[in-house]
One Martini backbone bead per residue (centre of mass of N, CA, C, O) as a GRO file, in nm:
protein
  449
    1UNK     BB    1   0.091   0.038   0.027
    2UNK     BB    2   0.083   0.389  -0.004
    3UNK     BB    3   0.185   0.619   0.170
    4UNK     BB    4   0.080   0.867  -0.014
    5UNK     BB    5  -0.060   1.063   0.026
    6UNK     BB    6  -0.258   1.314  -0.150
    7UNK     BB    7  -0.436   1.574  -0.247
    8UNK     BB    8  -0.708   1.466  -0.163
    9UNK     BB    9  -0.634   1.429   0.088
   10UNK     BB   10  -0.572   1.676   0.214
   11UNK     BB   11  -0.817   1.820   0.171
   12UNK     BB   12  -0.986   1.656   0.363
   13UNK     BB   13  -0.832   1.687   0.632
   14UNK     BB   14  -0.888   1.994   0.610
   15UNK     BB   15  -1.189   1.980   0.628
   16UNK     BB   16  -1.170   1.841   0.901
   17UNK     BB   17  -1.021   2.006   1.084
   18UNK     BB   18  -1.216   2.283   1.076
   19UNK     BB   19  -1.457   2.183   1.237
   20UNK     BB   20  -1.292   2.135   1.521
   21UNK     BB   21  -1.159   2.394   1.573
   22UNK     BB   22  -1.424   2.529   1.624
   23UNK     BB   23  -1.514   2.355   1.865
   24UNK     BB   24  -1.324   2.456   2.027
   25UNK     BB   25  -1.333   2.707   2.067
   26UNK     BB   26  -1.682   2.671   2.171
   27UNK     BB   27  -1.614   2.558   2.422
   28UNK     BB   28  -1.388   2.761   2.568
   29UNK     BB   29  -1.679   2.951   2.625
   30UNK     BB   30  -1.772   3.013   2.893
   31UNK     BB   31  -1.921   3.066   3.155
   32UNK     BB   32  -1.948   3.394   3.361
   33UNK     BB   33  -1.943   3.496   3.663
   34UNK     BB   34  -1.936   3.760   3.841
   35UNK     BB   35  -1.630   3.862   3.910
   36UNK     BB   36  -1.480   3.630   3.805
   37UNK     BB   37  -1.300   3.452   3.644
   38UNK     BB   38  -1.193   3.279   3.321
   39UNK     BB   39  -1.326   2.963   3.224
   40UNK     BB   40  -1.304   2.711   3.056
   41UNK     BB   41  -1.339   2.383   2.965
   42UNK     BB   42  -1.016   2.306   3.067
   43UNK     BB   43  -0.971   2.437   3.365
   44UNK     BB   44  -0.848   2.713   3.275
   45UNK     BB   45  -0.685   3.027   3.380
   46UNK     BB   46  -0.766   3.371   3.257
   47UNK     BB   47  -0.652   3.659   3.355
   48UNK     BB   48  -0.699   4.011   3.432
   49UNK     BB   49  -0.465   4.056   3.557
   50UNK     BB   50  -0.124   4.116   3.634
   51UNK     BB   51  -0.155   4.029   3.939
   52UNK     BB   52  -0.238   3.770   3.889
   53UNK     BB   53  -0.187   3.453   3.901
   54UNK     BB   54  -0.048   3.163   3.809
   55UNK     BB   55  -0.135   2.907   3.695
   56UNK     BB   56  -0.061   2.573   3.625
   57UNK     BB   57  -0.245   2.544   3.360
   58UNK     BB   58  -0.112   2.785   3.188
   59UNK     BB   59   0.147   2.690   3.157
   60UNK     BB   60   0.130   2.447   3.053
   61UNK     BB   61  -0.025   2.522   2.786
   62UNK     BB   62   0.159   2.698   2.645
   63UNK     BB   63   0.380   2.471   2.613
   64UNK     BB   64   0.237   2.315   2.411
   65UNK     BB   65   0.206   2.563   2.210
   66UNK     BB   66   0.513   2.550   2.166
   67UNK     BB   67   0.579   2.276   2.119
   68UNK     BB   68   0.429   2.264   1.866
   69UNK     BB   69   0.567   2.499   1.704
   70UNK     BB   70   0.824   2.316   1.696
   71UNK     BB   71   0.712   2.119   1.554
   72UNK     BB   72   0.653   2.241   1.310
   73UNK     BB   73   0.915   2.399   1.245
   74UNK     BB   74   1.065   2.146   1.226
   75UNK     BB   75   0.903   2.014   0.971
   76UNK     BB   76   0.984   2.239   0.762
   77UNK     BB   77   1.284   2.184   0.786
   78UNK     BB   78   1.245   1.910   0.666
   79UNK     BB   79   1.113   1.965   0.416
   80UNK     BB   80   1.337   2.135   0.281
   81UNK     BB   81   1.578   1.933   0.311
   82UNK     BB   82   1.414   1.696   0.143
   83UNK     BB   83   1.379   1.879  -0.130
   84UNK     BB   84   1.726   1.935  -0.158
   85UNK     BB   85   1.749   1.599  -0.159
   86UNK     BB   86   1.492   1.471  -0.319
   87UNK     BB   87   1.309   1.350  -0.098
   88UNK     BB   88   0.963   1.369  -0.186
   89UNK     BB   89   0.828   1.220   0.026
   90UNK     BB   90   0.910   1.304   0.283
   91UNK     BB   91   0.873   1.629   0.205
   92UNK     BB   92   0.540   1.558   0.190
   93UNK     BB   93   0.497   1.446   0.498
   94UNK     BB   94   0.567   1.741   0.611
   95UNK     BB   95   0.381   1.916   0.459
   96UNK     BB   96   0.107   1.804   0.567
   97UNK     BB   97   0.136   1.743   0.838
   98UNK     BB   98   0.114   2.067   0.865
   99UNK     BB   99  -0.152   2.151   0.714
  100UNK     BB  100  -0.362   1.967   0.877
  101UNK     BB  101  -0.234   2.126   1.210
  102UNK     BB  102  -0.204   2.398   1.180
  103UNK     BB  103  -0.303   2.758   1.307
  104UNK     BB  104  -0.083   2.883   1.165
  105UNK     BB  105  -0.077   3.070   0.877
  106UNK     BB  106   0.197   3.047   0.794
  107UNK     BB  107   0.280   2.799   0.845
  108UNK     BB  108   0.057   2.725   0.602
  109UNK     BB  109   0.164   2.843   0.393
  110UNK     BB  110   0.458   2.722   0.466
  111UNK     BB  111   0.337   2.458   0.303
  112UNK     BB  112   0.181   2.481   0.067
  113UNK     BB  113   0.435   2.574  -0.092
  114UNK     BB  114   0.612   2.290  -0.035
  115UNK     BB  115   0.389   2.104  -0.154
  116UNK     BB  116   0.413   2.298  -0.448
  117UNK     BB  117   0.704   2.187  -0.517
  118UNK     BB  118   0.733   1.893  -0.479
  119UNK     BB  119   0.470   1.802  -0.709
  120UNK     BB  120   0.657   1.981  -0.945
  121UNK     BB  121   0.898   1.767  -0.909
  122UNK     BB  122   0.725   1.517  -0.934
  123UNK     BB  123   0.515   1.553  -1.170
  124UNK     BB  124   0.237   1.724  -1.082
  125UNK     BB  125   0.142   1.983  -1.186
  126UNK     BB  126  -0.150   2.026  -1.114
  127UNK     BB  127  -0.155   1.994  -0.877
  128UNK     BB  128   0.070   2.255  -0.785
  129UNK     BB  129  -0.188   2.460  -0.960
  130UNK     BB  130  -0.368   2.395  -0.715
  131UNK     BB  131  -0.170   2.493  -0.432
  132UNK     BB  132  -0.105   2.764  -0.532
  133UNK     BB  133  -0.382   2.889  -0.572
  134UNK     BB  134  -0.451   2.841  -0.313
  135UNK     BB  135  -0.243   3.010  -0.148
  136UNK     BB  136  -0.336   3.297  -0.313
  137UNK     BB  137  -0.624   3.326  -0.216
  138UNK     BB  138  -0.576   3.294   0.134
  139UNK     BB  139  -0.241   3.409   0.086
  140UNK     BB  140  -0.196   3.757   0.006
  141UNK     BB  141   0.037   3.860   0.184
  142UNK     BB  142   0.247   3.658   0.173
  143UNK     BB  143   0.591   3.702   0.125
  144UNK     BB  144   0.570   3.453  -0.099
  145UNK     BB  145   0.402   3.534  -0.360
  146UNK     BB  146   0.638   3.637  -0.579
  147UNK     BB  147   0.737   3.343  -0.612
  148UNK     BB  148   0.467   3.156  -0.657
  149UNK     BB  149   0.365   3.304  -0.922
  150UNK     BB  150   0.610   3.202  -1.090
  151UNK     BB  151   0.584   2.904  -1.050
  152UNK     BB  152   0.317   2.901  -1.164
  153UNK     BB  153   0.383   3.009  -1.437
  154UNK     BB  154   0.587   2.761  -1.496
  155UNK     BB  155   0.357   2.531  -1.510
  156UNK     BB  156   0.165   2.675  -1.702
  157UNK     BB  157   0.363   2.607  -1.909
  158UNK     BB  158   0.459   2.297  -1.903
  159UNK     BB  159   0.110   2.252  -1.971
  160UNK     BB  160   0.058   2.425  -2.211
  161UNK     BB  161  -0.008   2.762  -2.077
  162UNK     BB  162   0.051   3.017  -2.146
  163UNK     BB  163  -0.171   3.252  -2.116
  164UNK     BB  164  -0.148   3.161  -1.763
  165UNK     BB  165   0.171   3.245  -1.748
  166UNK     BB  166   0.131   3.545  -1.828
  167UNK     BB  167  -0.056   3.604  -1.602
  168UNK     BB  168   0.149   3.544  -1.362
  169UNK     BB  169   0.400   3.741  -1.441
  170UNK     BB  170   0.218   3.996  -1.437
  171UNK     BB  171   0.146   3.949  -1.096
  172UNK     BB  172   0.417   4.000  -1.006
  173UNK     BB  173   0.459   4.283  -1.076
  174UNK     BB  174   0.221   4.392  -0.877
  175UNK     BB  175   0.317   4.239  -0.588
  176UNK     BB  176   0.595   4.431  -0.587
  177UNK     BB  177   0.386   4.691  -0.505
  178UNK     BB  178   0.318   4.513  -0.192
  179UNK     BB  179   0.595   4.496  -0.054
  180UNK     BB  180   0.825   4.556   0.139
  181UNK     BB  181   1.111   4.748   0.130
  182UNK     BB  182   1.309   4.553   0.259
  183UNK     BB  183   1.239   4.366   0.027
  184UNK     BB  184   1.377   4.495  -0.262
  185UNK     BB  185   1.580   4.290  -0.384
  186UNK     BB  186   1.446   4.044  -0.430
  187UNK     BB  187   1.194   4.167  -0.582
  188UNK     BB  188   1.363   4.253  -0.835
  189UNK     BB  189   1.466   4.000  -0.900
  190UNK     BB  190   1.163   3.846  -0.938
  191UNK     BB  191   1.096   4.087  -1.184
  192UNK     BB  192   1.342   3.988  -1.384
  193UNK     BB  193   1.222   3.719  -1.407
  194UNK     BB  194   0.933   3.772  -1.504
  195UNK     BB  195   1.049   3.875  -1.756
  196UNK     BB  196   1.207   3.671  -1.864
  197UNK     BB  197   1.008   3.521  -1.890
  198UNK     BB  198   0.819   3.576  -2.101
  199UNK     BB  199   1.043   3.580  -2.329
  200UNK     BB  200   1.027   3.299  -2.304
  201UNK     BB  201   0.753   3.224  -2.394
  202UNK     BB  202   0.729   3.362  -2.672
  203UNK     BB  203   0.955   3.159  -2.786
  204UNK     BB  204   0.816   2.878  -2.718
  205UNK     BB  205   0.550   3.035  -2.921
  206UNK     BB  206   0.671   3.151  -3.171
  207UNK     BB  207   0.688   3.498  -3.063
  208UNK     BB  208   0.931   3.649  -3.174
  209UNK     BB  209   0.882   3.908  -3.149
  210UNK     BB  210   0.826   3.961  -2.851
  211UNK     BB  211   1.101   3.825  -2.758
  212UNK     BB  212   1.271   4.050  -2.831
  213UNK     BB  213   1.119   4.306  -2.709
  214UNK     BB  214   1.193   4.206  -2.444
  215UNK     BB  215   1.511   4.144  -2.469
  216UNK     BB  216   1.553   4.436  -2.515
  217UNK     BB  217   1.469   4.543  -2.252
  218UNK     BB  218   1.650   4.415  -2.041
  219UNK     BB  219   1.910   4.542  -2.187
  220UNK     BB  220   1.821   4.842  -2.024
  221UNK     BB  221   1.850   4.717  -1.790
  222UNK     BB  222   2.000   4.661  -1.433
  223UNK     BB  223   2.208   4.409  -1.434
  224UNK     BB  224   2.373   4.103  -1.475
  225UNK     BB  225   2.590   4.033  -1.623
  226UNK     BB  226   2.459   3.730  -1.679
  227UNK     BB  227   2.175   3.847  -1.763
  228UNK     BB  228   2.284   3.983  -1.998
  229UNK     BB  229   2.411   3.767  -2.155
  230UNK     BB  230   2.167   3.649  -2.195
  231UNK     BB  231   1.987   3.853  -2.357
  232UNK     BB  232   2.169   3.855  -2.597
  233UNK     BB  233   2.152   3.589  -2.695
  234UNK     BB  234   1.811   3.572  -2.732
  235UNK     BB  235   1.810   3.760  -2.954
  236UNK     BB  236   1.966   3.598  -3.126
  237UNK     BB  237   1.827   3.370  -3.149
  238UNK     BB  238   1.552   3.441  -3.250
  239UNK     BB  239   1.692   3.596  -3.523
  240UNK     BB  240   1.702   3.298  -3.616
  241UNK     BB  241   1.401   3.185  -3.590
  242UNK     BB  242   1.287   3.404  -3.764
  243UNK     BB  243   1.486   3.437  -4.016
  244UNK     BB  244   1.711   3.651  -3.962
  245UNK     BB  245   2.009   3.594  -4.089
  246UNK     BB  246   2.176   3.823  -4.070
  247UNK     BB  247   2.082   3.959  -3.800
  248UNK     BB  248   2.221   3.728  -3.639
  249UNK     BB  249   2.489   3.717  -3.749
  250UNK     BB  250   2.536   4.025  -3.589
  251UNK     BB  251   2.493   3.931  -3.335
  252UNK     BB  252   2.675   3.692  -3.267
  253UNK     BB  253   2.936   3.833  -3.301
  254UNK     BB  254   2.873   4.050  -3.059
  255UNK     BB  255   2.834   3.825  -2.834
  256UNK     BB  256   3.128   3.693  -2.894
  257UNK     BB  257   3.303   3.973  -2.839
  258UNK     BB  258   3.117   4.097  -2.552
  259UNK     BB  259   3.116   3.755  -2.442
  260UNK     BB  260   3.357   3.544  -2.390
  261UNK     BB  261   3.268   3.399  -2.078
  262UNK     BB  262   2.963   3.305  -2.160
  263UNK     BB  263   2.773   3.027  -2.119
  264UNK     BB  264   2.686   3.122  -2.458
  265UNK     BB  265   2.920   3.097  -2.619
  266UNK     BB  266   2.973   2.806  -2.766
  267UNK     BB  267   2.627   2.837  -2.888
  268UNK     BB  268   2.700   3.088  -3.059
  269UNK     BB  269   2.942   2.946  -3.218
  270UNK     BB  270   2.707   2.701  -3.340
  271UNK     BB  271   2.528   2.892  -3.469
  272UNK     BB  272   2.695   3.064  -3.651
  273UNK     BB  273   2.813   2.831  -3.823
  274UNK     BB  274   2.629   2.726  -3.910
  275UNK     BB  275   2.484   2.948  -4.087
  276UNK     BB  276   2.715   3.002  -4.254
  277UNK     BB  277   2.707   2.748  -4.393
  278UNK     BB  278   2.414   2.785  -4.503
  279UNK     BB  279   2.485   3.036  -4.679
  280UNK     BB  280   2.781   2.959  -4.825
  281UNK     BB  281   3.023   3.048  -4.582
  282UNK     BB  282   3.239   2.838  -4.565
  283UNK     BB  283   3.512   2.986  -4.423
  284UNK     BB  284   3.360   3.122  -4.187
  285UNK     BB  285   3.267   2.872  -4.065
  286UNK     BB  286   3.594   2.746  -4.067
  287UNK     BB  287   3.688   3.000  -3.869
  288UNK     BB  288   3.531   2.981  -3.638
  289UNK     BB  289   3.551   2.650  -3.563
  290UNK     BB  290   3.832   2.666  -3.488
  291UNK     BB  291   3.822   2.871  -3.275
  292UNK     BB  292   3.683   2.692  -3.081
  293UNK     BB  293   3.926   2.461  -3.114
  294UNK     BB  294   4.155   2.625  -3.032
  295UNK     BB  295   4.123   2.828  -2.772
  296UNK     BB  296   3.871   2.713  -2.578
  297UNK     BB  297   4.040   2.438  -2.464
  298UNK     BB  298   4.167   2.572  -2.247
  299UNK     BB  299   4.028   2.659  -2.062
  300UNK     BB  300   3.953   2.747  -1.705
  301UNK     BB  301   3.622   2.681  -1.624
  302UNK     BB  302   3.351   2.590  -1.468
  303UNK     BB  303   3.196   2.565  -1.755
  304UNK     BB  304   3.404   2.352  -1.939
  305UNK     BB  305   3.195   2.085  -1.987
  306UNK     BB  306   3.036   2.309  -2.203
  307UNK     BB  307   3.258   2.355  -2.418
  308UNK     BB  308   3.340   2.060  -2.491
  309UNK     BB  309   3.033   2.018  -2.605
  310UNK     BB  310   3.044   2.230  -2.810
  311UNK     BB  311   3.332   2.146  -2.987
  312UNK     BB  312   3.205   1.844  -3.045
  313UNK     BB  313   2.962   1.975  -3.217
  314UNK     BB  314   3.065   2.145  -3.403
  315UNK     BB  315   3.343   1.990  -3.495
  316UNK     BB  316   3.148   1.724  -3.631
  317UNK     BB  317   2.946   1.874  -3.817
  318UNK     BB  318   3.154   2.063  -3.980
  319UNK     BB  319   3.318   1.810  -4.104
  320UNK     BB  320   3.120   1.632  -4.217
  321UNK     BB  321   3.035   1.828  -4.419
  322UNK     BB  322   3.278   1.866  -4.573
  323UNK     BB  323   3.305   1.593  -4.662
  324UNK     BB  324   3.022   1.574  -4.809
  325UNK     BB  325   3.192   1.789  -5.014
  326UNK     BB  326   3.459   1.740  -5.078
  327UNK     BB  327   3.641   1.928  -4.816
  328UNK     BB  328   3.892   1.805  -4.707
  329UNK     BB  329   4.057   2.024  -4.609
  330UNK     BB  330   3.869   2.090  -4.419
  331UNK     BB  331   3.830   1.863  -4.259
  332UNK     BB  332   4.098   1.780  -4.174
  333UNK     BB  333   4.143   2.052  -3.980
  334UNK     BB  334   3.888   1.944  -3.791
  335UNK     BB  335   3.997   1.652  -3.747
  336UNK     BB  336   4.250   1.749  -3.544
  337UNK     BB  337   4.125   1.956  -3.376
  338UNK     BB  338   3.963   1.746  -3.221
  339UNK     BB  339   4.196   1.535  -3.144
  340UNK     BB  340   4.301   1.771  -2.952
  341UNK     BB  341   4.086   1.755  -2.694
  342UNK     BB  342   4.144   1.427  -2.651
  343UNK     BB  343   4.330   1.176  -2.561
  344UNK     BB  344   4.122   0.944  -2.546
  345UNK     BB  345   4.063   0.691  -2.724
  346UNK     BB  346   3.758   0.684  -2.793
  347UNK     BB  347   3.798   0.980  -2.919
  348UNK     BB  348   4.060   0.956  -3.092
  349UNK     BB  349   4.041   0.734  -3.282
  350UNK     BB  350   3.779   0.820  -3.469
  351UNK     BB  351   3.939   1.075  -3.558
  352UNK     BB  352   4.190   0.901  -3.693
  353UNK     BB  353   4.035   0.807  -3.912
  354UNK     BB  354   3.916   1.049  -4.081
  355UNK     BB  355   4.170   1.135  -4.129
  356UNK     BB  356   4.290   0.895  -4.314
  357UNK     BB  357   4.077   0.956  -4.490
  358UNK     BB  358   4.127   1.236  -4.611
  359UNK     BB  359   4.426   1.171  -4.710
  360UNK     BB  360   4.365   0.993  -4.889
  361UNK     BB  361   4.218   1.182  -5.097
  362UNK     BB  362   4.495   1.359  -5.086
  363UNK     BB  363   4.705   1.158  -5.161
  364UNK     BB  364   4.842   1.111  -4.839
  365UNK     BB  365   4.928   0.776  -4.784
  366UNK     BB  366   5.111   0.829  -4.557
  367UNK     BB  367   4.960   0.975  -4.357
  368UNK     BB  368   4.725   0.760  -4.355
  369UNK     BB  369   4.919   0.528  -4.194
  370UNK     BB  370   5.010   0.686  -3.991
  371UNK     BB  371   4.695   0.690  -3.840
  372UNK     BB  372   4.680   0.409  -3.836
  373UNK     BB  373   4.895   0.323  -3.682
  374UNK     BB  374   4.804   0.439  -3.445
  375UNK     BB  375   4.541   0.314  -3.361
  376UNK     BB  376   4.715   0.039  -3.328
  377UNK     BB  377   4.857   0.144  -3.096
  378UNK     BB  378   4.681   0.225  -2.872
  379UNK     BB  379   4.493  -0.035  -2.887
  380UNK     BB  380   4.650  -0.289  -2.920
  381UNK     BB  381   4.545  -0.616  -2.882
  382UNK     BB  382   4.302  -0.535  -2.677
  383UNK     BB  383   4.046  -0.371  -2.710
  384UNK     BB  384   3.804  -0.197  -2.662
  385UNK     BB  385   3.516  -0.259  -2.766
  386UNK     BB  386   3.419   0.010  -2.901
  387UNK     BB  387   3.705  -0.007  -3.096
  388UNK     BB  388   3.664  -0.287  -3.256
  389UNK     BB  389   3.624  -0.159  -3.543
  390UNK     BB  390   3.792   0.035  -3.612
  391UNK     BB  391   4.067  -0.100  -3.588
  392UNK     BB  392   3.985  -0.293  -3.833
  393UNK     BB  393   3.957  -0.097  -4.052
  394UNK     BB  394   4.213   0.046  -4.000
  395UNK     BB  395   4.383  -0.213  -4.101
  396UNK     BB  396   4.221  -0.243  -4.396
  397UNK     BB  397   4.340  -0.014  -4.507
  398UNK     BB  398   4.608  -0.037  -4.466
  399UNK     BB  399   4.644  -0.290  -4.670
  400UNK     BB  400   4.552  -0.177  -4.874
  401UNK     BB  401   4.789   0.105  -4.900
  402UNK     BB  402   5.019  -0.148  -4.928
  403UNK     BB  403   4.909  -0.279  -5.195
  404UNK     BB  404   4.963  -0.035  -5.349
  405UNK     BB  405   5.240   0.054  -5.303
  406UNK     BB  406   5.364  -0.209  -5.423
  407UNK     BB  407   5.229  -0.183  -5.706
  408UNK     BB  408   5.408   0.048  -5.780
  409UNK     BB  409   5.693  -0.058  -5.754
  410UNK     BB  410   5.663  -0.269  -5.946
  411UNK     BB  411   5.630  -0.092  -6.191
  412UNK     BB  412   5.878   0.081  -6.161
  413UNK     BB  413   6.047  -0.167  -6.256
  414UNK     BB  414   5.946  -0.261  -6.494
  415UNK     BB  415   5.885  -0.031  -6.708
  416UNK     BB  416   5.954   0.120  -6.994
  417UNK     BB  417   6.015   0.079  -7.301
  418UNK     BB  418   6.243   0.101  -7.524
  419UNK     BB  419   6.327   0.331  -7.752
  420UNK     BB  420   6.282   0.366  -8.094
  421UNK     BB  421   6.531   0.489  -8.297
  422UNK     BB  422   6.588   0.712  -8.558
  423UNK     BB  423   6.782   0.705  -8.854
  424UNK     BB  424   6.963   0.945  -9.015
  425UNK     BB  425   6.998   1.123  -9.243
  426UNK     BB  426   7.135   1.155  -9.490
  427UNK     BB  427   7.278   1.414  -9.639
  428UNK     BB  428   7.328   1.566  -9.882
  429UNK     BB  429   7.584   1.440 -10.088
  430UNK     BB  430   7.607   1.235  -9.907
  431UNK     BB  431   7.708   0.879  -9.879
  432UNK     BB  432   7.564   0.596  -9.865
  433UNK     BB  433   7.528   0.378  -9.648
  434UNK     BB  434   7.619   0.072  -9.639
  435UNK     BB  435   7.334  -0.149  -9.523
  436UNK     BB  436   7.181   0.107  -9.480
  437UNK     BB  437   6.854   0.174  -9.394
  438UNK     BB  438   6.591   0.408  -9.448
  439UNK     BB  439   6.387   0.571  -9.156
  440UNK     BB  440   6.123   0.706  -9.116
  441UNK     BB  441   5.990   0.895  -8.936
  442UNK     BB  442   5.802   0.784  -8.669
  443UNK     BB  443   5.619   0.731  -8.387
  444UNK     BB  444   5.620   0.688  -8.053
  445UNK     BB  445   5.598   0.418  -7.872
  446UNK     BB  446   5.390   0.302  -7.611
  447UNK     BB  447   5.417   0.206  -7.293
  448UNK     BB  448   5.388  -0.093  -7.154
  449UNK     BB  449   5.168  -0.185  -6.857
   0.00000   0.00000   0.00000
């Protein structure tokens, strides 16, 4: 049986704890005699004034009071950091159990919040944009409401309903000028989350017009590096899925000049390169190429395996292109300079194959041997199952092209057969040589091969 609460489980806890605690609330009002202290129907005793002593039955009361409110917020602390280690069992049972018994509004807001994160989290998109919509409608003052927003509206993006996504990113623009100035920097931030939102949504519902418009406001705030490089990029980006393809040319290239270590930097440069092949600018295509592989892979930056992945998926791209357009020089050039990204056989071996291909077409058939004869050096006697076919591949050509140079070698000692000369003529006058025939001069035969 499944321990895991239901969000239906959930609502009706919720609504069953209400009647009770009514009811016990309408217990507590006892009748009072004129006169007397007030006495509860638990028979604790309730002060009139700060002269009279405590009852012990108050301390009681009051220390239980607290032990509870210790107890939810330490549940909540629980589920917070369950939700943080992925453990989403633990953090559902963590925040149900303080939403179904907590009288403190507060804490029932940041219950309800923990349940619709941990939800969305879990891929139940629905139950998750059905708890924050609880949350903001019962808890419209709850100082995380514009966080609540941009999230709910990012799950109605990802349920597939744009329309209903931008109008919670527009939600949040309104509720952070109801918000305390306190916490001003935070959101600040949230707006410009919620911004970003926006122009993220109409970018991926094919809004391209709207999605320049929105990104090219962004960049005109007081951003931090990170999001201006961020909104610099999805411009270019955008005018390239509308087909503007100068224009992004240009953005491209804007990008790559004024952010150099940008996270989408290499992305950037994946993309002109593309583009630029795709209009026919093969040299120019093939010099973003190269140096995205000549000197980006030496960077040593947080995101390096993002730059590696990106410099292996541009430059194995644009490399094969070159090959089937039967542009060896150029092809050739991408994957020596991609040989040089890895060292590992894995990835070094099949690229050091096409290598091999790419000389033998430019009848460079010694160092075609050299490539392939590497080959069969790294990979050893054993190779490993991944590289048993290239090894065995790269073998068998080297086979040919010794087949070959030998039967060139064989040829060249045959050679061609001796010329006939033709003897001259004597001159006018000089005396016929006797026993010598004049043989009229006519075409060397052709050598036999």
């Amino acid at each position: 049986m499944n321990s895991r609460p239901s969000f239906s489980c959930f609502v009706l806890l919720s609504l069953a704890v209400l009647p009770l605690q009514v009811a016990g609330k309408e217990a507590g009002d006892a009748v009072q005699a004129p006169g007397e202290p007030a006495v509860k129907a638990e028979g604790k005793l309730e002060a009139s004034h700060s002269e009279v002593p405590v009852a012990p039955g108050q301390a009681g009361a009051e220390g239980t009071a607290k032990a509870a409110d210790d107890e939810q917020a330490s549940l909540l602390r629980l589920g917070e950091r369950r939700l943080a280690a992925g453990d989403l069992e633990s953090a559902l049972l963590a925040y149900n159990s303080v939403a179904t018994t907590t009288e403190d509004p507060v804490q029932l807001a940041t219950a309800l919040l923990g349940l619709a994160r941990t939800l969305r989290k879990s891929g139940e998109g629905v139950k998750a944009a059905a708890t924050y919509e609880l949350l903001l409608r019962n808890h419209p003052g709850f100082i995380e409401t514009p966080s609540a927003l941009l999230e709910v509206g990012r799950t109605y993006r990802e349920l597939g309903s744009p329309k209903l996504a931008i109008a919670r990113f527009y939600s949040v623009l309104n509720a952070t000028l109801r918000m305390p100035e306190a916490e001003g920097v935070h959101y600040r931030r949230t707006v410009r989350s919620a911004q970003f939102e926006i122009a993220e949504t109409h970018l991926s519902t094919g809004d391209y017009a709207n999605a320049i418009k929105f990104y090219s406001r962004l960049n005109m705030l007081d951003l931090a590096p990170a999001d201006r490089a961020r909104a610099r990029f999805k411009v270019a980006h955008a005018r390239l899925l509308a087909g503007e393809d100068l224009a992004a040319v240009t953005a491209l290239r804007t990008f790559i000049e004024q952010e150099p270590v940008a996270e989408q930097n290499p992305e950037a440069r994946f993309l002109l390169a593309t583009l630029l092949s795709k209009l026919g600018r093969e040299e120019e295509s093939l010099q973003v190429t190269l140096d995205l592989l000549k000197h980006e892979h030496q960077r040593n930056t947080p995101n390096a395996p993002a730059w590696l992945a990106w410099q292996r998926r541009t430059g194995n791209q644009l490399a094969n292109q070159f090959y089937t357009r039967n542009d060896f020089t150029g092809a050739l050039l991408l994957f020596r300079a991609l040989a040089a990204l890895d060292p590992a056989p894995e990835w070094r071996l099949p690229i050091l194959y096409h290598v091999g291909l790419c000389e033998e077409r430019l009848n460079q058939h010694a160092a075609a041997l050299a490539a392939y004869e590497e080959i069969a050096k790294f990979a050893g006697a054993k190779p490993a199952p991944a590289l048993v076919d290239v090894v065995r591949m790269a073998a068998w050509r080297s086979e040919q092209l010794g087949w070959f140079k030998r039967s060139q070698v064989d040829m060249g000692e045959l050679g061609p057969p001796p010329a006939i000369s033709a003897p001259v003529a004597p001159a006018a006058g000089d005396p016929e040589v006797p026993g010598t025939a004049v043989v009229p001069p006519g075409p060397v035969p052709a050598p036999v091969l």
